[in-house]
N, C-alpha and C positions, 0 to 999 in steps of 0.2 A: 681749789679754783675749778679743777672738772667737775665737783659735782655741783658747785654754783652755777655753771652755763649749762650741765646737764638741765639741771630744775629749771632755767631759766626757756630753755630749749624746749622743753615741754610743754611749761605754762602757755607758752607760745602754739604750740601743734594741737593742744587741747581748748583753746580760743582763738583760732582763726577769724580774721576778718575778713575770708574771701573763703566760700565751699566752691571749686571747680572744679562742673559735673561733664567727665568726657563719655558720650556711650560708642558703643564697639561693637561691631558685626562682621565675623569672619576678614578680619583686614590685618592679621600681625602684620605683615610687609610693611605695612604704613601705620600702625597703633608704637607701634618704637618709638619713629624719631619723633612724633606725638606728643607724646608723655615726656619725651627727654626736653623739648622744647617748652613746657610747664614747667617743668623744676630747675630749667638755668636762667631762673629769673637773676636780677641784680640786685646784690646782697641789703641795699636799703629795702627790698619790697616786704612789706606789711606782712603779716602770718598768713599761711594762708591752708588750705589743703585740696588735694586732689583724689577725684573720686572717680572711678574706673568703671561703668558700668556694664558688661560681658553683657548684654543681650540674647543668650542661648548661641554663643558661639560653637562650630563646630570644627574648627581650626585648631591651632596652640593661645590661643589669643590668655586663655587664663596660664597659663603656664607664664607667658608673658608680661601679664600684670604682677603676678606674684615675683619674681625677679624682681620689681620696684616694691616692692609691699616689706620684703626682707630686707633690703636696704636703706630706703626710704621712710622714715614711721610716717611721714606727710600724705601718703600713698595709699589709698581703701579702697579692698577691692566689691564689687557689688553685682550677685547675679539676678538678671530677672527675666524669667522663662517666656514671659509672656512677649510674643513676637511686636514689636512695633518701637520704629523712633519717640512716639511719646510718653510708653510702658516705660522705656526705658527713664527717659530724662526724669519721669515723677517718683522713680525709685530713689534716683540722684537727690532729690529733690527732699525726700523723706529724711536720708543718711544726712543729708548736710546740717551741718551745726554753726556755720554761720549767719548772718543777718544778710548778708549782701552773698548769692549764689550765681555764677555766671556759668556761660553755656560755651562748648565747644566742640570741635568735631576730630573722629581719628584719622585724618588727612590732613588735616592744620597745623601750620605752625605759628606758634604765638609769639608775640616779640619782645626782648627781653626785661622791656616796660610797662608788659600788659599787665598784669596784677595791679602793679601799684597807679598803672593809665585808667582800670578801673574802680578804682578806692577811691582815688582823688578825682572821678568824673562825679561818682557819688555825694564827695565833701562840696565841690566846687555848685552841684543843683542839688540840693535839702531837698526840696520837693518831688524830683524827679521819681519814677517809681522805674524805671528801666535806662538804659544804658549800653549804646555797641558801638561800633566803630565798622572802619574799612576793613574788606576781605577783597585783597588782591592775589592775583593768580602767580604758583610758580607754573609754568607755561612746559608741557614734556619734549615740545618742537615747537619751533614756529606757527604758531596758529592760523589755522587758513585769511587769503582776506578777509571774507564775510564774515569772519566774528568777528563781530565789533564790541562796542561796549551794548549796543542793542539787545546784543546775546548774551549776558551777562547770567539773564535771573535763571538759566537752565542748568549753569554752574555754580550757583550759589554765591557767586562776586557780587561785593557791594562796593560804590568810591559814591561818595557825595560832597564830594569836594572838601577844602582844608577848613573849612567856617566850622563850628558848632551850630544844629540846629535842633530845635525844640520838635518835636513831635506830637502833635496833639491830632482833635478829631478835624480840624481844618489844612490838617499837610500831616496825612497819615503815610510816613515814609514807613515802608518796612524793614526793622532790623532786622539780619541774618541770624538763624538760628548758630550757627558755628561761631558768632563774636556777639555774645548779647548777654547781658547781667542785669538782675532783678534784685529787688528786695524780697524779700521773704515774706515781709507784709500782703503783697502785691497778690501773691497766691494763695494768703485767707483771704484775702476781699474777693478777689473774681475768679478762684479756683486753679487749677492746673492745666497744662496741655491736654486736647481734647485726645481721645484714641481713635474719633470717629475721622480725622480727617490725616490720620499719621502714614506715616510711611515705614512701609513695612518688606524689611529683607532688601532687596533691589529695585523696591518700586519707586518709581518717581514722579516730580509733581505736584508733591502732596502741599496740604498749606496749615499743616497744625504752626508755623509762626505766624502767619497770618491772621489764623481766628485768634489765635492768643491776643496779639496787639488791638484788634478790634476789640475786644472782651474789655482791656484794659482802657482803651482811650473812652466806649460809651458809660465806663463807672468813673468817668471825669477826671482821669487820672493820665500823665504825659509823660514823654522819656525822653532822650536826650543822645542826639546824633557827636559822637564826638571823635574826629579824625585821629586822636591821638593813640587810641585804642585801637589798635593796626595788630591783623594775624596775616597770613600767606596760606594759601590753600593750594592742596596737589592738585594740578587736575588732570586726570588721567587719560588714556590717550584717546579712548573710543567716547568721550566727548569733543573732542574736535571733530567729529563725524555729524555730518547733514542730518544720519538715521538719529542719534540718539537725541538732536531737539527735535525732530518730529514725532516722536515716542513721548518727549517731556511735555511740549504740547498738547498731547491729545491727554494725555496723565492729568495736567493743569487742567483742563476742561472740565474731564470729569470729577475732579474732588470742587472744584467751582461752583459745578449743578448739584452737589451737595453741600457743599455751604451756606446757597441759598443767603445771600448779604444783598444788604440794602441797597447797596450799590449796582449791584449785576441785574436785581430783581424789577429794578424804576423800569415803566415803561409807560408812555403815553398812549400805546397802542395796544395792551393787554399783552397776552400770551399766547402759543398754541402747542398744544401737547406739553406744556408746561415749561417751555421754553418763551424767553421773554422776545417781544418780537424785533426788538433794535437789534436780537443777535443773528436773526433771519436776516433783516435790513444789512447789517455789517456782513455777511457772509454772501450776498451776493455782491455787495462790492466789492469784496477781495475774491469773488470768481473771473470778474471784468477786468479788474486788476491786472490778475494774474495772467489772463490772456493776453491784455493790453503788453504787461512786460515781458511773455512769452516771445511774443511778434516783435517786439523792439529790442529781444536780445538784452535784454536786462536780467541776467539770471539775478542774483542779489536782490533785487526789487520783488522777483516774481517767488524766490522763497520767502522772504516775507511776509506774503498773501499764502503761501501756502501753509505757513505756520498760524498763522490768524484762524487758516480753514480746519485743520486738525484742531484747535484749540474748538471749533464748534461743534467737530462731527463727534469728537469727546464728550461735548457737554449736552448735545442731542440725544447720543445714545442711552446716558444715564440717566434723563428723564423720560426718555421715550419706553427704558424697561422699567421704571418708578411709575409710571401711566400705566402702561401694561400688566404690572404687578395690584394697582389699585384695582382695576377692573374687574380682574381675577377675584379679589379679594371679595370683593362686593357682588359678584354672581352667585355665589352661594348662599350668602347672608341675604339676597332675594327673596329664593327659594323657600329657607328655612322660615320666613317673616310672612310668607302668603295667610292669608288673611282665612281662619277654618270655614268661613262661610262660602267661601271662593271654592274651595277647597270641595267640600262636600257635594257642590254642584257639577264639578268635573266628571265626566263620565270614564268610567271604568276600564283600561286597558286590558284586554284578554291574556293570559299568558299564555294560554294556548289556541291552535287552530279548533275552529269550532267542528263540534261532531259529528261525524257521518261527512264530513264535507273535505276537502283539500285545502280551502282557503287560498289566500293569494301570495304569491310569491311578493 
C-alpha cells in the first residue's frame, strides 16, 4: 500500500496543475513563513508545485529554500543571477511544468484555499487567460490615518470588492503581481514580463504588472477578478511612513515616462520636452491645491497633491534626461553628415600662431 501512494504521490508532483513561482531577494526573515503558507494548503487542493526563485541572494535565503527542497519534493529551488523582479519571475516561468502558473511574493501569505481558489477561477472562466484576487494587508501597527485605502497601490493592496469582475480593455483593473495566475498559453501569445520596466533590488514603483496586463488585454485577450483568491501581505514598517510613498511616487513617475502607454501619452494639447501637456495642466493644479490645503490646514488633502506632484517631477525628470540624451545623440551625427562641399569651403583653422608675429591672445 506505501508504494501504491508513493507512485500515486509522485504521479501527482510530476503533473502539477498549478507551477507557483515565488522570487526572493535577500528576505529569509520573511521567505519562511512564505513558503510555509504554500504548502498548508487543504488536503483536497489539486497538485500542485512550488518554485523558489533566489534572485542572486546574498543572505541564507538558499540555505532556506533548500530545508523545503529536502523535505518537500513539491519544493524547486531556482537561481537567476540576473538582478531584477521580472529576471526573476521568467526563470520561474521556464522551470514550471504546469499549464496554469501563478505569481506570488516572499512577504505574502496565501490562504489555505488559494491553490484550489485558483484552479477552480480557471474552470469556472474557460476563456479567461489570467486570474487574481484580493491582497489585504497584515498591518505591523496601527496604520496612520491618512492611509487609507487611497494609499493602497504603494503597498501593493488590492480589495475590489466580493463581486467577480471581468477584465478586459474597457475596465483594465490591475491585478497585483503577488496573487495573479496565468496560462502558460498567455505568455506564447504576448510574451513574458518586460525587464525594461522591473524592479530591481529595493527599487520601487516599477510597473512590469502593469505593461504585462496591457500586452495581454490589446492581443484581445481578458482575465478575471475573483475575490475568492485571497493572500495577506506583510507590510513592513517603513511603509507607513509619509517618505516611503513619496519615493514610490516619484519611482511610479518615472517608470511611467517610460512606458510611454496610450493612455498617459493622449493629449489634445501636444507635449513639451516630451512630456505630455495635461501633466503640466494636472501639476499645476495640485501646486494650487496643495497651497489651498496648506492654508486650510488640511494636511491629508495637501499630501495628496504633493504625491500627485512627485508622481510629475519623476516623470519630467525621465524625459527631460531622454531629451537631453537625444540631443546629444544627434550633435555628432551632424557633424560627421556635413555635406564635403560645405566642408571644403571652410576656411582653415591655424594650429599655430602665425610667424614672426605674437598673435592674439
Amino acid at each position: 500500500m506505501h508504494t501504491v501512494n508513493s507512485a500515486r504521490s509522485e504521479i501527482r508532483q510530476n503533473n502539477p496543475q498549478l507551477s507557483v513561482v515565488m522570487c526572493t531577494y535577500n528576505r529569509g526573515e520573511l521567505l519562511l513563513p512564505a513558503i510555509r503558507s504554500v504548502l498548508a494548503q487543504d488536503a483536497t487542493t489539486p497538485p500542485f508545485e512550488l518554485i523558489v526563485v533566489d534572485n542572486n541572494s546574498s543572505d541564507g535565503t538558499r540555505a532556506i529554500i533548500e530545508r523545503f527542497t529536502q523535505s518537500d519534493s513539491r519544493v524547486r529551488y531556482v537561481f537567476e543571477p540576473r538582478q531584477g523582479l521580472s529576471f526573476a519571475r521568467n526563470a520561474g516561468i521556464r522551470e514550471a511544468r504546469a499549464l496554469l502558473i501563478a505569481f506570488t511574493d516572499d512577504d505574502v501569505r496565501v490562504d489555505g484555499h488559494w491553490v484550489a481558489s485558483v484552479v477552480r477561477a480557471f474552470d469556472e472562466h474557460s476563456g479567461a487567460d489570467m486570474v487574481g484576487g484580493r491582497v489585504l494587508p497584515l498591518w505591523p501597527a496601527t496604520p496612520p490615518a491618512w492611509l487609507t485605502t487611497a494609499h493602497w497601490a504603494p503597498l501593493a493592496l488590492a480589495d475590489h470588492g466580493e463581486t467577480a469582475i471581468a477584465i478586459t480593455s474597457d475596465r483594465p483593473i490591475c491585478l497585483v503581481g503577488a496573487n495573479l495566475a496565468c496560462r502558460r498559453s498567455v505568455f506564447e501569445t504576448v510574451g513574458v514580463f518586460t525587464t525594461a520596466l522591473q524592479r530591481v533590488r529595493n527599487g520601487i514603483g516599477s510597473l512590469e504588472d502593469h505593461e504585462f496586463l496591457l500586452r495581454v488585454l490589446r492581443a484581445g485577450r481578458f482575465g478575471v477578478y475573483d475575490p475568492r483568491i485571497l493572500v495577506h501581505a506583510e507590510i513592513q514598517p517603513d511603509r507607513l511612513e509619509r517618505a516611503y510613498h513619496r519615493r514610490w511616487h516619484a519611482g511610479h513617475g518615472h517608470f511611467h515616462a517610460l512606458l510611454r502607454s496610450e493612455e498617459m501619452e493622449q493629449s489634445t494639447r501636444g507635449s513639451f520636452l516630451g512630456v505630455p501637456a495635461h501633466l503640466f495642466r494636472q501639476a499645476l493644479n495640485d501646486v494650487w491645491g496643495w497651497m489651498r490645503s496648506m492654508a486650510s490646514r488640511s494636511a491629508s488633502r495637501a499630501f495628496d497633491h504633493e504625491l500627485r506632484l512627485r508622481f510629475f517631477v519623476g516623470f519630467f525628470r525621465t524625459r527631460m534626461r531622454e531629451f537631453l540624451d537625444t540631443r546629444r545623440r544627434e550633435r555628432p551625427r551632424a557633424r560627421m553628415t556635413l555635406d564635403p562641399a560645405v566642408a571644403a569651403s571652410q576656411p582653415l583653422i591655424p594650429r599655430s600662431r602665425p610667424p614672426g608675429g605674437q598673435g592674439h591672445e
